[in-house]
Structures are given as C-alpha cells and as structure tokens.
C-alpha positions in Angstrom: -32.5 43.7 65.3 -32.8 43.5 61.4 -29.2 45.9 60.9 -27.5 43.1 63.6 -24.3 41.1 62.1 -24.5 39.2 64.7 -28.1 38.2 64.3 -27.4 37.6 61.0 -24.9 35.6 61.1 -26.1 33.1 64.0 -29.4 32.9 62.0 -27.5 31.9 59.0 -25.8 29.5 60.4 -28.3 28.4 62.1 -30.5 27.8 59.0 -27.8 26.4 56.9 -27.2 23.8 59.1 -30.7 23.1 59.9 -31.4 23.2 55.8 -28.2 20.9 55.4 -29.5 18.3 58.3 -33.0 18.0 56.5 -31.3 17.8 53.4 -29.4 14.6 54.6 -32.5 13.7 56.1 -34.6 13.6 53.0 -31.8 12.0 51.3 -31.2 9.0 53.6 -34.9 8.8 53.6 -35.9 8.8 49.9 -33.0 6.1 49.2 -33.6 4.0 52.1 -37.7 4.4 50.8 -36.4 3.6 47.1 -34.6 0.5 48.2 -37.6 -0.4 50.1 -40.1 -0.2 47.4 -37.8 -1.9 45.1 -37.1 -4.8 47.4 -41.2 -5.3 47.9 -41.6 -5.0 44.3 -39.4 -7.8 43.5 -40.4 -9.9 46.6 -44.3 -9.1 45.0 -42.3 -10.7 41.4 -40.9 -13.7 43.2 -44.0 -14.2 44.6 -45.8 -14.4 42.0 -42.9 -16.2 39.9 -43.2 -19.1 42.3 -46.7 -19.6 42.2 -46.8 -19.0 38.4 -44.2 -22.1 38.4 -46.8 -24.1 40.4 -50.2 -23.9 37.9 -48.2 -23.3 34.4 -45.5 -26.6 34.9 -47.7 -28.6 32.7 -47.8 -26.1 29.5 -44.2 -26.6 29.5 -44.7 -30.3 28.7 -47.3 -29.8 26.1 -47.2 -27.7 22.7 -47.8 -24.0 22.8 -51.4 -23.3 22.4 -54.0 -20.4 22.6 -55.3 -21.6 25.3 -52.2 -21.0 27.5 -51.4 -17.4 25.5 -55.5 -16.3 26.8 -54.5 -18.3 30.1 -51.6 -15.6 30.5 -53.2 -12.3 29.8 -56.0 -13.2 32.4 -53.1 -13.8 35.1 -51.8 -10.4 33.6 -54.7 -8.5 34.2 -55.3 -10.3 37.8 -51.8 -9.4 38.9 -50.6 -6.5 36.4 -47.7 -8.1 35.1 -46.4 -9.4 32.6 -45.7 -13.3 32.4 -43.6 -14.8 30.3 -43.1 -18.6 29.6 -39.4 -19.6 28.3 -38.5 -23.3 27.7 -34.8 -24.8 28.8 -33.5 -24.2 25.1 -34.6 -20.1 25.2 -37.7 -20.0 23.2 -40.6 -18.2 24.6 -43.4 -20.7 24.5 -46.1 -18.2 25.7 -46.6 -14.4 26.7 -49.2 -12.2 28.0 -48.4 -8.9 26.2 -47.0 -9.8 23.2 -47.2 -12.8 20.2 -44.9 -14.9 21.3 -44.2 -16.0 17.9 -42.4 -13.3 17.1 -40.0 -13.2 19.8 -36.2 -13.8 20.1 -34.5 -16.9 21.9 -34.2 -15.6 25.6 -31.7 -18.1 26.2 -29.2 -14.9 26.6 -30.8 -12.7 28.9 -29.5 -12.5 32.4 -32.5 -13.2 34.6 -32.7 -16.3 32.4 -29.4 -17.5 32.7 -29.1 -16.7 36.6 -32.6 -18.5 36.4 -31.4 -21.5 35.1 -28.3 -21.9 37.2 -29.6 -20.8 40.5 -33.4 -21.4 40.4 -33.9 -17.8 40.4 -32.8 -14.4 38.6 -33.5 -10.6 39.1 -32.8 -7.8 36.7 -33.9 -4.8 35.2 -33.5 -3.7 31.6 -34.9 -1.8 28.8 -36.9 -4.6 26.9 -36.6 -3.8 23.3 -40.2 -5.6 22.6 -41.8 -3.3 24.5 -39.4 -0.6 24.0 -39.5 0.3 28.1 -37.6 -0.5 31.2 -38.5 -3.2 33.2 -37.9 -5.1 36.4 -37.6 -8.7 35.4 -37.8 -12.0 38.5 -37.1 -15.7 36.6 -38.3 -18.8 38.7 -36.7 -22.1 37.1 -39.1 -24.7 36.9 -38.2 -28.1 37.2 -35.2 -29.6 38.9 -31.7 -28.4 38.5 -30.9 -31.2 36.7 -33.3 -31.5 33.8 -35.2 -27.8 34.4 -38.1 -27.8 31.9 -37.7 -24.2 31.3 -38.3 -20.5 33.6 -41.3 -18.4 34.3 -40.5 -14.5 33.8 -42.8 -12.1 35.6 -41.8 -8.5 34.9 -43.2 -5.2 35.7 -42.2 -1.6 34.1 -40.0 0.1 36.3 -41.9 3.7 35.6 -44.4 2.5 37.6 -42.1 1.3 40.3 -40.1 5.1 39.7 -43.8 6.7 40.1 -44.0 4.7 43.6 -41.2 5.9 44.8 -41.7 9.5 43.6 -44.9 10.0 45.2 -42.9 8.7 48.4 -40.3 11.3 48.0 -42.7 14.2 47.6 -44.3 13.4 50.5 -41.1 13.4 52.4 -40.0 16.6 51.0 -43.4 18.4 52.1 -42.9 17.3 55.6 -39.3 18.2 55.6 -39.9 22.0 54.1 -42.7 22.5 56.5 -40.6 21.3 59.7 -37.6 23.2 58.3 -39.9 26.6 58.1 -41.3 26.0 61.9 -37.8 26.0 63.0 -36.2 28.4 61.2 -39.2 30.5 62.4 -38.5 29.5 65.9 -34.7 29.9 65.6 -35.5 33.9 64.3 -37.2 34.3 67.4 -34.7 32.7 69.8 -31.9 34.5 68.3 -33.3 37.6 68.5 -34.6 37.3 72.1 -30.5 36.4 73.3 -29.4 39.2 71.1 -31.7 41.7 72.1 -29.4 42.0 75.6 -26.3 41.6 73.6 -27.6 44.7 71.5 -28.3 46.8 74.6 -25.1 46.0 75.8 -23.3 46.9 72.7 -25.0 50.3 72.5 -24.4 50.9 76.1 -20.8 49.9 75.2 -20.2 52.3 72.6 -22.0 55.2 74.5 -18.6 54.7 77.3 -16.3 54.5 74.2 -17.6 58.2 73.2 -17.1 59.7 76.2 -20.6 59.5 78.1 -19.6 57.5 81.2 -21.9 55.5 83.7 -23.8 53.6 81.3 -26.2 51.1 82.5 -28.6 48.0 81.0 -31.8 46.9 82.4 -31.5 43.2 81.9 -34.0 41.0 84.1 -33.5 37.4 83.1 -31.6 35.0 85.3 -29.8 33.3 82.9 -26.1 33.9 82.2 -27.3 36.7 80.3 -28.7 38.9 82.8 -25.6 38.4 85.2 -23.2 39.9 82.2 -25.8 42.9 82.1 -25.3 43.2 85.8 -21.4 42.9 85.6 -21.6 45.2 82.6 -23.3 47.8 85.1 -20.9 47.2 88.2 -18.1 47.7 85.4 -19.4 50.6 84.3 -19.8 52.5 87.5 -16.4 51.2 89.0 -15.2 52.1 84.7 -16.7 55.9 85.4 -15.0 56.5 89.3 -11.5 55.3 88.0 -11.9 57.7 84.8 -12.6 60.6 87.1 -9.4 60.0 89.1 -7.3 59.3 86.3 -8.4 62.3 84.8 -7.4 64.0 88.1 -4.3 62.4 88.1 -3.6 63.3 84.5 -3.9 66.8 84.8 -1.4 66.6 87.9 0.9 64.3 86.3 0.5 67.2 83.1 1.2 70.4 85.7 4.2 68.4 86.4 5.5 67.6 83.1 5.0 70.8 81.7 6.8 72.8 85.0 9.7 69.8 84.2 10.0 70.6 80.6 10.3 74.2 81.5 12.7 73.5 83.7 14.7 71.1 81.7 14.2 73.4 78.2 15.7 76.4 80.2 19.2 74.0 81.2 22.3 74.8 79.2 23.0 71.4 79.4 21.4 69.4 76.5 19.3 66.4 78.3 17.4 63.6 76.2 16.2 60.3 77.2 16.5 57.0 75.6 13.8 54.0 76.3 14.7 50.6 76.6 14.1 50.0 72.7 16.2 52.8 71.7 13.6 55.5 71.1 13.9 58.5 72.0 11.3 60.2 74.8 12.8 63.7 75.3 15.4 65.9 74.1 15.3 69.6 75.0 16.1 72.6 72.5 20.0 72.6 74.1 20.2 68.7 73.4 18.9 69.1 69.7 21.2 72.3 69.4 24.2 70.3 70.5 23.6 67.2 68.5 22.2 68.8 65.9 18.4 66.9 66.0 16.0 68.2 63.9 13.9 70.8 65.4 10.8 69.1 64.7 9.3 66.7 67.6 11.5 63.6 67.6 9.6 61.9 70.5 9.3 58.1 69.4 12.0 58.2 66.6 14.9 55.5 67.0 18.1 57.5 68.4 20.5 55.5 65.8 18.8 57.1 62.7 19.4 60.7 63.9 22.4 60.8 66.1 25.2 58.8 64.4 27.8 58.9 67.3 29.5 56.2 68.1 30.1 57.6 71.7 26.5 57.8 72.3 25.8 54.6 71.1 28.6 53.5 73.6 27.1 55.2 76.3 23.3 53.6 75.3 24.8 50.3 75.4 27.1 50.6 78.9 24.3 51.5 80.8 21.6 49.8 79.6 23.7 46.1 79.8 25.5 47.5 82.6 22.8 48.9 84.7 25.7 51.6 86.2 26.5 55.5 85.6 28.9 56.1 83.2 30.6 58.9 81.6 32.8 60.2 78.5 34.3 62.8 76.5 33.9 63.3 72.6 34.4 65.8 69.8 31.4 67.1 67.4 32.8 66.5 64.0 30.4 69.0 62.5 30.7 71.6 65.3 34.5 70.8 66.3 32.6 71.2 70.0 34.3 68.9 73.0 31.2 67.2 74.6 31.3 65.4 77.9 28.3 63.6 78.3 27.3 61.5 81.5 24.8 58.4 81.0 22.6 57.0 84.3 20.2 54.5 84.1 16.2 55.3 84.2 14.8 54.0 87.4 13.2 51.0 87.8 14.6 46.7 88.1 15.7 46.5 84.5 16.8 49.9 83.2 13.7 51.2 81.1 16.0 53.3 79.7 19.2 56.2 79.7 19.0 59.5 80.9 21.9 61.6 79.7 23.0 64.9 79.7 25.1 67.1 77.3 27.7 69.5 78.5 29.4 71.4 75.9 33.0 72.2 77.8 34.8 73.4 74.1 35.3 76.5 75.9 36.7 75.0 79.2 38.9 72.7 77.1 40.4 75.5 75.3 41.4 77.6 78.4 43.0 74.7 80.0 45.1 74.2 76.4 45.6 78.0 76.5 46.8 77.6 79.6 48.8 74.7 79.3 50.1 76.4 75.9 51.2 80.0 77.5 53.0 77.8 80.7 54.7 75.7 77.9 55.7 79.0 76.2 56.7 80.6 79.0 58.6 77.9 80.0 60.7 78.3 76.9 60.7 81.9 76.3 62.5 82.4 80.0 64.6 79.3 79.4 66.3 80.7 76.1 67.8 83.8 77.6 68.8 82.4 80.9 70.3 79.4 78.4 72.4 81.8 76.4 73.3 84.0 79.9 74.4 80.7 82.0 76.6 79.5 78.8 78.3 82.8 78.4 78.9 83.2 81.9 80.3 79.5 82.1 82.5 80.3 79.0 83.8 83.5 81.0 84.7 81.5 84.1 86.6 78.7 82.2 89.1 81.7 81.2 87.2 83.6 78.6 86.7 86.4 81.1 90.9 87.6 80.7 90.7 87.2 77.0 90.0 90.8 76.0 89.1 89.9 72.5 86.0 87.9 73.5 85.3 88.9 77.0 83.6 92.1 75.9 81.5 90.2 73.2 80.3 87.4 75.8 79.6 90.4 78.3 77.3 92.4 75.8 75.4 89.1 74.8 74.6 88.2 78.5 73.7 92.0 78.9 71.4 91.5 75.8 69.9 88.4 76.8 69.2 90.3 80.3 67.6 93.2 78.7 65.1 90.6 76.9 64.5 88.7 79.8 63.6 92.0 81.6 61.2 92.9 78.6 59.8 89.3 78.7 59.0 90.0 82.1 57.6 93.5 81.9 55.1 92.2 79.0 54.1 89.5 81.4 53.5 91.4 83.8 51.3 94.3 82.1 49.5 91.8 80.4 48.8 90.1 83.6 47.5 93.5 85.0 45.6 94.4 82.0 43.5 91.0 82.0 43.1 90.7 86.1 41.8 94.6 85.9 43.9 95.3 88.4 46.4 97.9 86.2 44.7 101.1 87.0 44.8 103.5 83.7 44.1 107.1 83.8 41.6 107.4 81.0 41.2 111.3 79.7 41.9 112.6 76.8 44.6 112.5 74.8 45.6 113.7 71.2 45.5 110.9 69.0 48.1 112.3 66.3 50.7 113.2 68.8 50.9 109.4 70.4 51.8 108.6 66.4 54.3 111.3 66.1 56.0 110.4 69.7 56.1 106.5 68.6 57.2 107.4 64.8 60.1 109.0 66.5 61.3 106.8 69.1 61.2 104.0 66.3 62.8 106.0 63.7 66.5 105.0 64.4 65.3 101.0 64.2 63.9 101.7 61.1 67.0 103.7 59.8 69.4 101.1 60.8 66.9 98.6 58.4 66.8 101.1 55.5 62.8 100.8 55.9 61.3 103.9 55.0 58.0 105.2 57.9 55.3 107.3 56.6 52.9 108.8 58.2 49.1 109.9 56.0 47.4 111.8 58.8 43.6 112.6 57.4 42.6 114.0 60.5 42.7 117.5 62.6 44.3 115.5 65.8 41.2 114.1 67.4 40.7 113.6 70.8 40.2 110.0 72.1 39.6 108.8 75.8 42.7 106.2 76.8 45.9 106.3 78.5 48.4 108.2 77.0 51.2 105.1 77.8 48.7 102.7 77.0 48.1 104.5 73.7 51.9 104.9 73.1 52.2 101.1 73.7 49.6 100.2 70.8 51.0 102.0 68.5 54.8 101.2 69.5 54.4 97.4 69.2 51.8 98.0 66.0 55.1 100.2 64.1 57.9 97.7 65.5 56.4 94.8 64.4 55.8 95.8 60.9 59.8 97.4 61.1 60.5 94.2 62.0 58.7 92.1 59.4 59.2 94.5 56.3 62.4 93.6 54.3 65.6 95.7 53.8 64.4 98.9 51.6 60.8 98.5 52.7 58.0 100.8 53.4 55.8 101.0 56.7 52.9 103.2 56.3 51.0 104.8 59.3 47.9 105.9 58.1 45.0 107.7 60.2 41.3 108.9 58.9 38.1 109.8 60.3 35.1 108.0 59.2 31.5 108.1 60.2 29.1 105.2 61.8 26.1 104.8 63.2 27.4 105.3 67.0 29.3 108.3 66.1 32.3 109.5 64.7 35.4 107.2 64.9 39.1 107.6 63.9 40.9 104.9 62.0 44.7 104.6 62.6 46.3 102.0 60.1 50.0 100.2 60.1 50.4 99.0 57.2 53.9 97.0 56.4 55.2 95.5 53.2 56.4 92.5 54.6 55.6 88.4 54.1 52.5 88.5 54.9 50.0 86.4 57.3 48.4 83.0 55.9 44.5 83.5 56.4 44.0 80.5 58.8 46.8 82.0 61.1 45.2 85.4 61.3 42.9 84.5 63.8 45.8 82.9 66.6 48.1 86.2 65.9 46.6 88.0 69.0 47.4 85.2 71.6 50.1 85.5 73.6 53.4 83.7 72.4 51.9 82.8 69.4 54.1 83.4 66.3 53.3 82.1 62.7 57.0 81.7 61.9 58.6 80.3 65.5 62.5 80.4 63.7 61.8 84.3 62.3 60.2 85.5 65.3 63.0 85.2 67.8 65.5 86.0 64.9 64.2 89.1 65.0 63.4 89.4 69.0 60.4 90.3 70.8 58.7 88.5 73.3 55.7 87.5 71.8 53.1 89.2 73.7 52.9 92.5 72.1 49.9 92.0 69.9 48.2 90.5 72.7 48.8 93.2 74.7 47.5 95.6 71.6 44.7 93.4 71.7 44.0 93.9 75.5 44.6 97.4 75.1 42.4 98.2 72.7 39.5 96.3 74.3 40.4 98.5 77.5 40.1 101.7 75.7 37.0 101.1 73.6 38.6 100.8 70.5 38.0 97.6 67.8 41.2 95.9 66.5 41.2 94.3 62.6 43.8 92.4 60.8 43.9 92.6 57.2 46.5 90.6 55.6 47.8 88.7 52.0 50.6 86.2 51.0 53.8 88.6 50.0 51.8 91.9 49.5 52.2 92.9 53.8 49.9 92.9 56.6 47.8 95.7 57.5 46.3 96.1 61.3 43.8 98.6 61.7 42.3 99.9 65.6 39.4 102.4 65.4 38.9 104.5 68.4 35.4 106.8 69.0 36.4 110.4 69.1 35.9 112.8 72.0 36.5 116.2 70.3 38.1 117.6 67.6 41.1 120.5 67.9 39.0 123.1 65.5 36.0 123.0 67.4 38.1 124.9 69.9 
C-alpha cells in the first residue's frame, strides 16, 4: 500500500486540506479570542474608570496631596492598574505608579482628548514614563460643559498579549491533536478503498501481459465490490472473445498470406490506397513498374513516392466519384505505356482505391508496328502503280505512236512492274518466314560457296558502280546447317545493300573467319561497305521492315525495304546471331555468325 501513487496522493490531499481547514480554524479562533480578550479588558478599564470618577471627583476640587497619591496606589494594588488623575488644563494631579510631579501636560494624548469631548477615550500606546505599551480607558469627570478633568486607568498590554497567548496555545494543542486523529483515520480509510482498487490494478495488468481470466475476490457491498464483480464478468467474457479472435486471426492470416501469394505472383502490378492516401499494399510487379522502393512501404503517403500525376487523377476520381475508372500513361523513367484501372474499395464511402498496373509497352508497340508496316505498305505499292498508271495514261493520250518516247515509257512501266513484283515476293517470304509456315530444307551446306555464288551474281551491279568486291575467306569452307536459298538470300541482300550504299570507286569487303566460343566453334561472315554510314540511334530500327534511315536515298537507289528484315528472320531461322557495327562516314559493317557442322579437311 506504502509503493501506491494513488494512496499517496488521496492521503495528501486529504491531509493538506484537513491541515489547511485547521489552519483557518485556529486562525479565526485566536483572532476572534484576541478581540474578545481585548474587548473584556477594556470593558474591565471602563469599569473601573467610571467608578474611579465616582470616589476621586472631590480631589479634583482640592489641591494635590499625598493623601490622594497613597489613595491611588492602594486602588492600584486592589485592581492592578494603574490610575491616573488629569485635570481639564492637562496636568496630572495624581498617579499611582509614578511622581506625578514630574510628569508632562497630558492635555495631548488621545484618550484624553477623546475623553474630554466624548466622555470617554480608549487607546493603546507605548508610554514613555514607563517605557511599555499600554491599554489606556479615560472617563471625563464632570459635565460636558465645565468637565473638572479625566480619570485614566491603564493596564500593560504584555499582560493582555500573555492572555491571549496562553489562549492561543491552548487552541493550537487541541487543533494538532484533532488533526493527528484524523489524519490517522483518513490513512486507514484510504487504504481500506484502495486496497480493492490495488487488487484490481494487479489483476489488470496480469490481462495486459498476456495471462487471461483474471479474477478479484472483493466481498463488500458497496460500489466497490460490484466493480470487482464487473471486473470478473469482464474478464471471463475479456478471455472467450480473445480465444476467438485469436482463431479468427490465424484464419483471417492463412488468407492473407494465400492472397498475397496470389497477388505477388500477378504480372499485373496491384497496390491499394486508403481513404487518407496511404498506401496498404503494393506487390513486387507494382513496385517494379512504378519504381517503389523495395523496402516495406505499407503506411507511407502514396504522393511522396509515386509522383504521377495520372495516379493522383485516378486516386482522386474514384475516391470523390465513388465509380471505376480507367487510363493510359507513359513512365517517364521507363518510357513503359501503363494502363491502369482504378475501383473503389468496398464499403458506403470508399475506404479506399484498388488499382492495378498493366504494362501494355509491348502491345502498344505491335499495334504502331503494325499500323507503321500497313502505312508503309500502303506507300511502297502506291509509288510503282503511281509511276505505271501515269505512264500508261501518257501512252494512251498519244505517246504510244511516238517512237522516240514510247519505248522509254514502256521500259519504266516494265521497271516499276519488276519492283512491284519484288515488293511482293519480299512480302510474301517474309510473311512465310515469321507465320512458320515457309518450310526450309535445313542440311548442310558449304558456307564459302553461298559467298562465291552471291559474289558473282552481284559482280556486274558492282562493275557498272566502279565499287570494287573482295572477298578475305579465313576458313577451309565450313559446313553450316540452313537452306542453301535461304543462305544465298542473306548474303545477297547483305552484298547489295552495301553496293548500294558505297560511293562511286568504293570498296565492299566480304570477310569470313572461324572463331571459338564456349558452345562450340562458329564461323563469322562479315560485309563490310565504305559507305555513309548508320547514326547509332538508328542502328537499332534498321532490321524492321520498311524502315530506312534516309527515306529520299533509299528508293533513289531501289529496294523494297524488307531485305534486312528478312536477313534478320533468316538468321534467327538458321541459328545464326546477326550484329551491326557501324560509324558516321567510315561504312557499316554487318556481321552473322553461324555454328559450324563440319569442316572440309576432316574428310
């Protein structure tokens, strides 16, 4: 009981206020008591004043005399004050403690003048005769008229003080003593309504650390034994709910844990959003997407890691508008297309967002590829049957019997034909070649002779350019599985694109060398041309189809525009990689490396 706050608190202020109350009792008590004393001591004066005025009238009609001063002290020692005779002019015609003689006019002092005017005077003054306080009471004697003079009875006010002193003590005594009973009465009251409170407490803290169905034995039928019988009844009912919220918990954490599987395994990046914007899940696709930081950002406001302003559209929508929503951004750190749909969390007023991530870059870029190669398509067939429906109009309106022009108009339509029919060829191998459904006849073939066959055929285009082939073969005419046409077509639109790029007098190079890796031997074939050159963030576009860094020079020169696109699909048919290696005005160089079979000399 001694370690209780509690008790120690109530008990002080129970004390204080019981030390302050007998305080104000002893106070109110001594000075009620002092005035008391006072007001008897000066009634005891003007008692004695007036009868004093009675028996001494006649000495103040005769001359001062001895007999009067011995007359005085005996009246002094019968009433133990001192008396003082003063006439109407202020001279002291007799006193009983001191020679009279010798005293000052008195016609100055208060209790005289009030004396004189009213009939009687108090005060109370240090008398510098007797060097003391005293406690003076004047009685006028004689009329108001003609007053023959005042008697003065005074008494020292330390004996009045001792009066009252004695008084106080008394009252002091009596107030310590009552004050102790109680406060020993209060220590045992207090602790008798803590004691319960204390059991309570203990019984309160045993439930806090874990050790359920905690009961008090409280008996009393006071308001204190029906909180130790609620506290009981709490308890128990306290201890069944824990046990099936603990139940419950483990559930509800089976659950979570099989959902958070689930929804860390989705592609999609899911996170939800509470009604005061702070985030209460993200999984790892959602904090991939964003970015979020890796580390756990349950709790966290959403606006100080994801600084989107679609998401904070989509955050807003739903939760003022209660409805589904949906919409479509671009990552500026990732350059990744987004679409992101936004439903309300269930419940009256939205408690928050749900909304999940889909990352549809790649979609998005297929459907502009597409769009793109119908667009190019488009054009590329347009151009030729442009050129061959003007000619032809030109040989209708009476071109066709001018036999200067006719046979020019007639080989342009024919030349235009002949692209068209290439145009359509390349679209339609490449079209085989990515739907799988152009069968090849994969065996082997002789690597250095597909070179020679190509170098060859292309010679004359070359010739009529002045651009000089060579051909650095560093191998013994490996074997590599493909298609012999498929491997011709490679290399053909590899040589006739760099013949077509080099500049008058320059040099294509056809280079082929065996290298080792760590899969096996490989054979490296090289076209290397001398021409403009390929800007580095174009490189990575030259193997789509229609795609041509210089639009204007492209169909200048001819082509169709899919023949490094169908190199590209080629290659990727026949195993081989495909590398472009290329610099501003020092050529292009595109290099395919095919794994090798067998080698002639191990014949």
């Amino acid at each position: 009981m001694l370690s209780s706050r509690l008790f120690w608190k109530i008990f002080s202020v129970t004390t204080a206020i019981t030390l302050i109350s007998a305080g104000v009792v002893i106070w109110i008590l001594a000075f009620r008591q002092s005035e008391i004393i006072h007001s008897m001591i000066d009634e005891r004066l003007q008692n004695s004043a007036t009868l004093l005025t009675d028996q001494m009238e006649s000495a103040f009609r005769e001359p001062p005399s001895s007999e009067i001063q011995q007359q005085l002290k005996s009246l002094q020692q019968e009433t133990g004050t001192r008396i003082t005779l003063i006439d109407a002019n202020g001279y002291v015609l007799g006193d009983s403690a001191e020679d009279y003689e010798a005293m000052d006019l008195h016609n100055n002092r208060e209790e005289v003048r009030e004396a004189m005017n009213r009939g009687i005077g108090f005060s109370e003054r240090y008398s510098d005769t007797l060097n003391k306080s005293l406690r003076y009471v004047s009685q006028r004697v004689g009329p108001a008229g003609k007053p023959l003079g005042v008697v003065r009875v005074s008494l020292p006010v330390d004996r009045v003080d001792g009066q009252v002193t004695s008084f106080q003590k008394v009252i002091w005594l009596t107030a310590t003593i009552c004050s102790l009973i109680s406060l020993f009465f209060t220590y045992i009251m207090v602790g008798r309504i803590l004691k319960p409170l204390q059991e309570i407490t203990e019984a309160a803290e045993a439930i806090t650390s874990g050790k359920l169905r905690q009961e008090v034995d409280i008996t009393s039928r006071d308001e204190l034994g029906l909180l130790g019988a609620t506290f009981n009844a709490m308890s128990r009912n306290s201890a069944a709910r824990f046990e099936e919220l603990q139940l419950k918990s483990r559930e509800l954490a089976e659950n979570s844990e099989r959902l958070a599987a689930v929804l860390g395994s989705m592609v999609e990046g899911v996170f939800a959003i509470d009604s005061e914007r702070k985030i209460i899940f993200a999984n790892r696709a959602a904090q991939k997407l964003l970015p979020l930081p890796t580390t756990d950002v349950t709790g966290r406001i959403y606006l100080e890691l994801i600084r989107i302003p679609q998401i904070q559209e989509l955050v807003n929508t739903v939760l003022t508008g209660y409805c589904q929503t949906s919409l479509e951004f671009k990552l500026n750190q990732s350059q990744a297309t987004v679409a992101a749909f936004g439903t309300p969390l269930p419940g009256e007023t939205a408690p928050g967002v749900l909304i999940v991530l889909h990352d549809i870059s790649e979609l998005r870029q297929l459907e502009n590829m597409r769009t793109e190669f119908f667009s190019n398509v488009s054009h590329e067939l347009k151009t030729p049957l442009a050129a061959i429906q003007a000619y032809a109009e030109t040989l209708l309106n009476g071109a066709l019997n001018d036999p200067e022009h006719n046979t020019v108009f007639l080989n342009n339509i024919l030349q235009h034909t002949e692209r068209l029919h290439d145009l359509i060829l390349d679209m339609m191998q490449i079209s085989r070649i990515e739907s799988s459904t152009d069968v090849f006849e994969i065996h082997e073939v002789h690597l250095e002779q597909s070179i020679n066959t190509c170098l060859t055929a292309l010679a004359p285009q070359a010739e009529a350019k002045n651009v000089e082939l060579k051909f650095d073969c560093n191998t013994a005419n490996p074997l590599v599985l493909a298609d012999a046409e498929g491997l011709r077509t490679i290399f053909e639109n590899l040589i006739d694109n760099a013949i077509k790029y080099s500049p008058q007098n320059g040099t294509v190079t056809v280079r082929s060398y065996q290298n080792n890796s760590p899969d096996g031997n490989e054979v490296t074939v090289e076209v290397t041309d001398t021409g403009p050159g390929i800007p580095m963030e174009y490189q990575a576009r030259v193997f789509e189809r229609f795609y041509r860094v210089d639009k204007a020079r492209s169909r200048e020169l001819g082509g169709t525009g899919l023949g490094l696109s169908i190199v590209k699909h080629l290659s990727q048919v026949f195993g081989a990689s495909l590398e472009l290696e290329s610099k501003i005005n020092k050529g292009s160089t595109f290099r395919v490396t095919f794994p090798v079979v067998i080698d002639d000399q191990q014949y």
